[in-house]
DRENPA-3360 file (N, C-alpha, C; in nm, 2 decimals, always signed):
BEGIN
1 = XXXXXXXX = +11.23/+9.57/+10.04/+11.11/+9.50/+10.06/+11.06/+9.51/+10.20 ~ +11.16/+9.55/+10.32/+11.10/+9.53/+10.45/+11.05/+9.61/+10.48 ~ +11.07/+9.78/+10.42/+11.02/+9.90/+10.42/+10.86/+9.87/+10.37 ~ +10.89/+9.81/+10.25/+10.72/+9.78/+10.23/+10.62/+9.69/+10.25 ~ +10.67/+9.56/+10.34/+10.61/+9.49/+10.40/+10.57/+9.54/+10.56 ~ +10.63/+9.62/+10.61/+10.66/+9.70/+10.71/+10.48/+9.81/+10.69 ~ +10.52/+9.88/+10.61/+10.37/+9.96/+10.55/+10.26/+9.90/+10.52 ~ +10.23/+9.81/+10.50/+10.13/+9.72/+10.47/+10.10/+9.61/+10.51;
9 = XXXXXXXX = +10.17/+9.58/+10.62/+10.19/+9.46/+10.69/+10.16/+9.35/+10.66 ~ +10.23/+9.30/+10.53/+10.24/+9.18/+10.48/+10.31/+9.09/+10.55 ~ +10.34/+8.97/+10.48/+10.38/+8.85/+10.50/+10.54/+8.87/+10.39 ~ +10.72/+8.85/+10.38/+10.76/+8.81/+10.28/+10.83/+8.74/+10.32 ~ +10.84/+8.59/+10.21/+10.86/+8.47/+10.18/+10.99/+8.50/+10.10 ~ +11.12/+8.43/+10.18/+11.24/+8.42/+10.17/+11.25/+8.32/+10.06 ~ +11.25/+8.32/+9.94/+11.26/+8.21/+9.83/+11.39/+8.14/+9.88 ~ +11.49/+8.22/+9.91/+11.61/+8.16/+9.92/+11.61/+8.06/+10.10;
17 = XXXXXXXX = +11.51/+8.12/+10.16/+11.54/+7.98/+10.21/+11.41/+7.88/+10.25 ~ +11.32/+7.87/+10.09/+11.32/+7.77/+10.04/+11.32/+7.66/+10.04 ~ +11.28/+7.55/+10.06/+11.35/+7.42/+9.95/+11.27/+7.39/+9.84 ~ +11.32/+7.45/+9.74/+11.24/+7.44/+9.56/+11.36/+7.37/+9.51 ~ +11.36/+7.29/+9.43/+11.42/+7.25/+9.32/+11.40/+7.31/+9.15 ~ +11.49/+7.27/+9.09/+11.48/+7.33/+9.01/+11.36/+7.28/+8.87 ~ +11.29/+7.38/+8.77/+11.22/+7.32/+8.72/+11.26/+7.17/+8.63 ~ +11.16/+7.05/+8.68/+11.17/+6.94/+8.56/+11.10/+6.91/+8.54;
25 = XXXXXXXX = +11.12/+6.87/+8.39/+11.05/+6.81/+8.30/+10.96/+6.71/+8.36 ~ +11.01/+6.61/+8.42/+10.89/+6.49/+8.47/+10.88/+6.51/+8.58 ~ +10.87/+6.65/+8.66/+10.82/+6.68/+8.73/+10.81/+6.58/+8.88 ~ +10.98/+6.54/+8.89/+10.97/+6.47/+9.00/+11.02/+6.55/+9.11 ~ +11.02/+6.68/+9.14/+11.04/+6.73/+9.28/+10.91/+6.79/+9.33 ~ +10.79/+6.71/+9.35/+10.66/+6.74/+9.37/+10.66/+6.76/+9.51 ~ +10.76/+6.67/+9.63/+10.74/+6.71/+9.71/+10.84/+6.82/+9.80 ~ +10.90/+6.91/+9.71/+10.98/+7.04/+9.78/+10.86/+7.14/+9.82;
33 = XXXXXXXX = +10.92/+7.29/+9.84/+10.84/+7.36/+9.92/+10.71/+7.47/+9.81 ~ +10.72/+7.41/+9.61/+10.70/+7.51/+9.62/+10.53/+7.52/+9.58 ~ +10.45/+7.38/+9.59/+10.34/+7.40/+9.60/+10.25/+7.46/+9.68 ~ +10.33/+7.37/+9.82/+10.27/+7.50/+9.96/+10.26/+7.65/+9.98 ~ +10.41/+7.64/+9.90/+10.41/+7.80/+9.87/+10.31/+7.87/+9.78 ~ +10.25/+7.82/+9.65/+10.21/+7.85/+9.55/+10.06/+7.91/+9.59 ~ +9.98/+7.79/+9.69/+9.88/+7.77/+9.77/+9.83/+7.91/+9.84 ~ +9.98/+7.93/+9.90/+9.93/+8.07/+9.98/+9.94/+8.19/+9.86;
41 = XXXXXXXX = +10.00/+8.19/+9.81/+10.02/+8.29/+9.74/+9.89/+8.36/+9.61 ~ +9.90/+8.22/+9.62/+9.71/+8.24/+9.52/+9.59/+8.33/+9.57 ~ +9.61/+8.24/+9.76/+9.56/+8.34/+9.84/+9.46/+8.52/+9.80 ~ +9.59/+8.55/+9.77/+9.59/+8.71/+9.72/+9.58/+8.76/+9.58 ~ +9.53/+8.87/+9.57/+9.51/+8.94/+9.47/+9.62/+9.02/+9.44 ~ +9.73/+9.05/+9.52/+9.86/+9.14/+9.51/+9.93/+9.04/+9.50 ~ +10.03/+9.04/+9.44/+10.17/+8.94/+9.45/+10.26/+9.06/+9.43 ~ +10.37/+9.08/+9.51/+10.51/+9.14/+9.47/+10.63/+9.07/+9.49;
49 = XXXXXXXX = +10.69/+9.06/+9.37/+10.79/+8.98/+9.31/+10.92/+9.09/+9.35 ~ +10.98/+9.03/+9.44/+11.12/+9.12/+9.49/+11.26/+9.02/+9.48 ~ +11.32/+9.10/+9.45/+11.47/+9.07/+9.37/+11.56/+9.15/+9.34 ~ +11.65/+9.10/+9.42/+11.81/+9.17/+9.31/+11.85/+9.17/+9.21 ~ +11.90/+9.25/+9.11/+11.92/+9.28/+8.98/+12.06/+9.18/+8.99 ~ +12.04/+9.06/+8.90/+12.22/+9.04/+8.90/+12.25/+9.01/+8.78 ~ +12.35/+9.09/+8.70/+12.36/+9.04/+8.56/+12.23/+9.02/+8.45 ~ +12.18/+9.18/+8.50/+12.03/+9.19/+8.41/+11.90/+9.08/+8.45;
57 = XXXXXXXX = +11.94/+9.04/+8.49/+11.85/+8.87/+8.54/+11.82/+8.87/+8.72 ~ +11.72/+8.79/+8.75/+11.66/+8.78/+8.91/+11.72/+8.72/+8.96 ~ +11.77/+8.67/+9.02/+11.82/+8.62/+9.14/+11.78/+8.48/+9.15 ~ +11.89/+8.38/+9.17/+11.87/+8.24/+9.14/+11.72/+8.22/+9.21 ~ +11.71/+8.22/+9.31/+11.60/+8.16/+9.40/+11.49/+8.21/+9.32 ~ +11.48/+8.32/+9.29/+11.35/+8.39/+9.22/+11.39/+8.31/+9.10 ~ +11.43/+8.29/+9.00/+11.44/+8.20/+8.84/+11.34/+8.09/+8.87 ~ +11.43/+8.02/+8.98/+11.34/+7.87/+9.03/+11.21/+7.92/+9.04;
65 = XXXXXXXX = +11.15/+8.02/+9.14/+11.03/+8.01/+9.14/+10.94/+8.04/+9.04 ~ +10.98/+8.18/+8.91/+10.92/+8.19/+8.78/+10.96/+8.04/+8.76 ~ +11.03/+7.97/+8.70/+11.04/+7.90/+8.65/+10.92/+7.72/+8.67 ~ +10.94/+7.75/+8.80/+10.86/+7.68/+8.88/+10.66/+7.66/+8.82 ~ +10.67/+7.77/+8.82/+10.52/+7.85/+8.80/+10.46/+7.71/+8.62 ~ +10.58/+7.70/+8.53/+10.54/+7.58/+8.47/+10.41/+7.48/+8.51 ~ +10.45/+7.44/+8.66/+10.43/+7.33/+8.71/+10.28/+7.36/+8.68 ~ +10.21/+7.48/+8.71/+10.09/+7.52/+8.75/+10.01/+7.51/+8.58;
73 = XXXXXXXX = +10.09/+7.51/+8.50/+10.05/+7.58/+8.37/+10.03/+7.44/+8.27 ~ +10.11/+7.30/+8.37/+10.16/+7.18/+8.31/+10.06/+7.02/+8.34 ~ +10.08/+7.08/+8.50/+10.05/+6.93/+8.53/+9.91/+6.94/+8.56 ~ +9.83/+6.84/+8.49/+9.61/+6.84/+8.48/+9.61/+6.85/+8.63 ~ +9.64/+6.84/+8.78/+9.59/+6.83/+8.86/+9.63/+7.01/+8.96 ~ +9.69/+7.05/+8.88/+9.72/+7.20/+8.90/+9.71/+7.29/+8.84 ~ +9.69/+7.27/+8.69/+9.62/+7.35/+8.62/+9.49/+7.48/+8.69 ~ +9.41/+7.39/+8.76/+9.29/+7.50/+8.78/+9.37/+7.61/+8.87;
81 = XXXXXXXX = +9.44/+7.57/+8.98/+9.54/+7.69/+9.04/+9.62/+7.75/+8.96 ~ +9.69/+7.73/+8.82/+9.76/+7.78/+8.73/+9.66/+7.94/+8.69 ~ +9.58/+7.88/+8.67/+9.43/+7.97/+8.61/+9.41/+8.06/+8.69 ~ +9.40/+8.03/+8.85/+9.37/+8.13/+8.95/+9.50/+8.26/+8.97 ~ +9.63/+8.27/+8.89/+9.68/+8.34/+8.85/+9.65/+8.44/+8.81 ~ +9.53/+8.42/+8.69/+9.51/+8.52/+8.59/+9.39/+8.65/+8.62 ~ +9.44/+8.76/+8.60/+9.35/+8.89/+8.69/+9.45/+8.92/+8.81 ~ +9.51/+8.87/+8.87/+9.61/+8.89/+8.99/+9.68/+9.02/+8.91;
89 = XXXXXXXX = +9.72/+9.10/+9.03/+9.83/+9.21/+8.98/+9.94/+9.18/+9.05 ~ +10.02/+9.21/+8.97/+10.19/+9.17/+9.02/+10.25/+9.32/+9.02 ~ +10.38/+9.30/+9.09/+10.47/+9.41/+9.10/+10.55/+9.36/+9.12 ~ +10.69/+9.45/+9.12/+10.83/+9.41/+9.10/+10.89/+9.48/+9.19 ~ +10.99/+9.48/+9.25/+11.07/+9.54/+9.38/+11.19/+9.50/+9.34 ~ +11.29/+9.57/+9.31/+11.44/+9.50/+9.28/+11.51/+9.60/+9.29 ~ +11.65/+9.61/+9.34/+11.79/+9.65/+9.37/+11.88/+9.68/+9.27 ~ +12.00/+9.74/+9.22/+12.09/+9.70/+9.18/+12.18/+9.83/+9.21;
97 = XXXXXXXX = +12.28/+9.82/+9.13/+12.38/+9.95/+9.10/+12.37/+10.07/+9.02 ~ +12.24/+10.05/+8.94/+12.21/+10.16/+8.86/+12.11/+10.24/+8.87 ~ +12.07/+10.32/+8.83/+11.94/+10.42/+8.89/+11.86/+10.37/+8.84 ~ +11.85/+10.31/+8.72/+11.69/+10.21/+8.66/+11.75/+10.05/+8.67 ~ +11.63/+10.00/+8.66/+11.61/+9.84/+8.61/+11.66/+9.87/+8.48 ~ +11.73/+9.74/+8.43/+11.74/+9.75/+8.33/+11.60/+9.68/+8.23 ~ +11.60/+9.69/+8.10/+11.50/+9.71/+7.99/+11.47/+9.56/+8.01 ~ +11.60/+9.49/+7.97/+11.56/+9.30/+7.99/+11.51/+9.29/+8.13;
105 = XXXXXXXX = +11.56/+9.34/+8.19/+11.48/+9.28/+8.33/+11.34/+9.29/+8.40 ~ +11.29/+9.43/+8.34/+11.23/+9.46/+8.31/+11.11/+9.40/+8.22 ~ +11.13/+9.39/+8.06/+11.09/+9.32/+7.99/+11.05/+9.10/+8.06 ~ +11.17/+9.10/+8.10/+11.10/+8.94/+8.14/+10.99/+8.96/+8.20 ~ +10.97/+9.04/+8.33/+10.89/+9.02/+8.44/+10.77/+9.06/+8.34 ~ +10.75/+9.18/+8.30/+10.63/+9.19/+8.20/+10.56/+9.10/+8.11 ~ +10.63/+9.05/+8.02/+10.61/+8.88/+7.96/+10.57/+8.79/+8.04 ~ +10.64/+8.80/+8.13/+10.59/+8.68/+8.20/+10.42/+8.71/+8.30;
113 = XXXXXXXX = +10.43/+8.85/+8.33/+10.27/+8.85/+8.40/+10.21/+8.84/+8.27 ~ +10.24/+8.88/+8.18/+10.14/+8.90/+8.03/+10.09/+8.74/+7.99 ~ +10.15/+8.63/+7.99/+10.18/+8.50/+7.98/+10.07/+8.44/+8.06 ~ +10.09/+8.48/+8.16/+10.01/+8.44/+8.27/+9.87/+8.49/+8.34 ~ +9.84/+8.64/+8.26/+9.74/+8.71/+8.28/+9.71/+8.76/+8.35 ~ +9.84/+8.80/+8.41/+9.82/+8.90/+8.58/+9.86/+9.06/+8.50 ~ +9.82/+9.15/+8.56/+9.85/+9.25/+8.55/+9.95/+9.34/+8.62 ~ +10.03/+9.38/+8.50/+10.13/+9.46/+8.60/+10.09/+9.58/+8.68;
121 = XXXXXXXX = +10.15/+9.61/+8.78/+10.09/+9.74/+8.89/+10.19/+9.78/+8.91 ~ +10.34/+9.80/+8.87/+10.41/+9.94/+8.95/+10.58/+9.83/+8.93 ~ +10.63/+9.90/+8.96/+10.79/+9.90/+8.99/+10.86/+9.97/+9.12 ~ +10.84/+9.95/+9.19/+11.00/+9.98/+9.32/+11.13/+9.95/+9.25 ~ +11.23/+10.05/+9.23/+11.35/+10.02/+9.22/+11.46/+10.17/+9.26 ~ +11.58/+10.06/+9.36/+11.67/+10.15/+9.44/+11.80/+10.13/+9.40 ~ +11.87/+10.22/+9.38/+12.02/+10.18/+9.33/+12.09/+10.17/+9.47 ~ +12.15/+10.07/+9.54/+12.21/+10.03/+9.62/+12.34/+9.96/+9.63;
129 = XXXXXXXX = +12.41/+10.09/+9.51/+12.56/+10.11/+9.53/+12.66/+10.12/+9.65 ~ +12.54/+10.21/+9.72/+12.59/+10.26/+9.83/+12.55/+10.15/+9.98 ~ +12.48/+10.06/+9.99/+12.35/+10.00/+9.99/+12.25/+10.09/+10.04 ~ +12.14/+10.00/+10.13/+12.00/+10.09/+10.13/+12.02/+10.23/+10.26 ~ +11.96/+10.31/+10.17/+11.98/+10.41/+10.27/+11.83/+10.47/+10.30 ~ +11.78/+10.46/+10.40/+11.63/+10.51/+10.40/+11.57/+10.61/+10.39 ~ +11.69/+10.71/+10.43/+11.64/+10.86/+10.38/+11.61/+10.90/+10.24 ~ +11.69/+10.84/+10.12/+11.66/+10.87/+9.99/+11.57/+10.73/+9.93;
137 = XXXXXXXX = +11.60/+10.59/+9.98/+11.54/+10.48/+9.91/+11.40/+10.51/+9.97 ~ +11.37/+10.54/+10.09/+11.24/+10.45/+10.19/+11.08/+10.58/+10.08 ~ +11.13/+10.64/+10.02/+11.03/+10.76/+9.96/+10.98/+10.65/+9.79 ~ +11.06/+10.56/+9.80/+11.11/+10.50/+9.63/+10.94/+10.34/+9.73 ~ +11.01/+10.28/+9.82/+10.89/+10.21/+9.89/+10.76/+10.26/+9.91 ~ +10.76/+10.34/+9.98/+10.67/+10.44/+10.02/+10.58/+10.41/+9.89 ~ +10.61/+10.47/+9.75/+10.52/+10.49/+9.65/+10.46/+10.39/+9.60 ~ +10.55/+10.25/+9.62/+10.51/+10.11/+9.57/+10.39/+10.07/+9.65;
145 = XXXXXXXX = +10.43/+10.11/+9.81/+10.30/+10.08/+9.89/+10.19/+10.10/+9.88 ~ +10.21/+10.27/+9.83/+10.07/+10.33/+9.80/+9.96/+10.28/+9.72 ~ +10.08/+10.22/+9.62/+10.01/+10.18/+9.49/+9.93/+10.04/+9.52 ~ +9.98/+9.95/+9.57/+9.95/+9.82/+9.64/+9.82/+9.86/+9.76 ~ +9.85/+9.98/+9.83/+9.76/+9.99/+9.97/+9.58/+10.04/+9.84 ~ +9.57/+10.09/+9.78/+9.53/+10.21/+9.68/+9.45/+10.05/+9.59 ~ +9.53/+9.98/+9.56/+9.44/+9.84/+9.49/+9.33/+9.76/+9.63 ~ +9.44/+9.71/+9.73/+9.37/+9.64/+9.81/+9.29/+9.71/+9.90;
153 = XXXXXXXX = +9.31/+9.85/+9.89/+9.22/+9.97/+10.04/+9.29/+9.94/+10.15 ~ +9.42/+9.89/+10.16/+9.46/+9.90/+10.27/+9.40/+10.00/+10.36 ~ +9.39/+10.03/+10.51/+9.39/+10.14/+10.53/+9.55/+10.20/+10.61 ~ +9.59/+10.30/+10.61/+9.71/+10.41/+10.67/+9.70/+10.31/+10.78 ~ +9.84/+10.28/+10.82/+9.87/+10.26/+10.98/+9.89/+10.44/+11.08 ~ +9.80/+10.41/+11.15/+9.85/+10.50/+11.23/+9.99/+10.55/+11.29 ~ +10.06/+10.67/+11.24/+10.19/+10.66/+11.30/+10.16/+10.70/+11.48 ~ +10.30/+10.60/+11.52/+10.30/+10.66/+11.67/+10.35/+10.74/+11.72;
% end
């Protein structure tokens, strides 16, 4: 993700450090971090959702935050930002040991932009058995960027 935040000179938000609680029902952890967060994120028209593959599933911190996203879909005074969701394009960035994402993992994140009426835009994924190596992964970023720079017009950083 830093290869592609690096190219497009984004902003990325460490979910894991956070302070989100987990989703509830009566909705009493109103005041952790992840309305603020939600606020900015709305912000944009790109969202990319980055994660480690663990056990076919995202990464505790990312769960909380899909999970989280309820709040938006739930409570009458957040609802209209739930809505400002929908048309957004999303992408995925995730890691693991294998040369593809797997199909469930895959499949959630899809469901869930479908759910929510964002559109999917692309996949970044690096097998980081070895971990990241830039000469073979940073070509795998590169294409995600394009695809992201290519919606918003980013323009090319000048190399120095």
């Amino acid at each position: 993700m830093d290869r592609i935040a690096l190219e497009l000179n984004i902003e990325v938000v460490d979910l894991a450090n956070q302070r989100m609680s987990s989703y509830d029902y009566e909705h009493l952890n109103r005041d952790d971090d992840f309305e603020p967060l939600m606020k900015r994120v709305l912000e944009h028209e790109q969202i990319i959702f980055a994660t480690p593959i663990y056990w076919y599933a995202v990464s505790p911190a990312m769960k909380v935050f899909i999970d989280r996203i309820s709040d938006l879909l739930e409570l009458p005074d957040l609802k209209s930002e739930g809505r400002r969701l929908r048309g957004k394009t999303a992408y995925v960035v995730c890691t693991s040991i294998s040369d593809e994402p797997s199909a469930a993992f895959m499949e959630a994140f899809r469901e869930t932009f479908d759910y929510l009426g964002m559109r999917f835009g692309g996949v970044a994924h690096v097998n980081c058995h070895d971990g990241y190596l830039p000469a073979s992964h940073d070509p795998e970023a590169l294409k995600l960027a394009a695809l992201v720079r290519e919606a918003i017009q980013v323009p090319v950083k000048p190399r120095s």
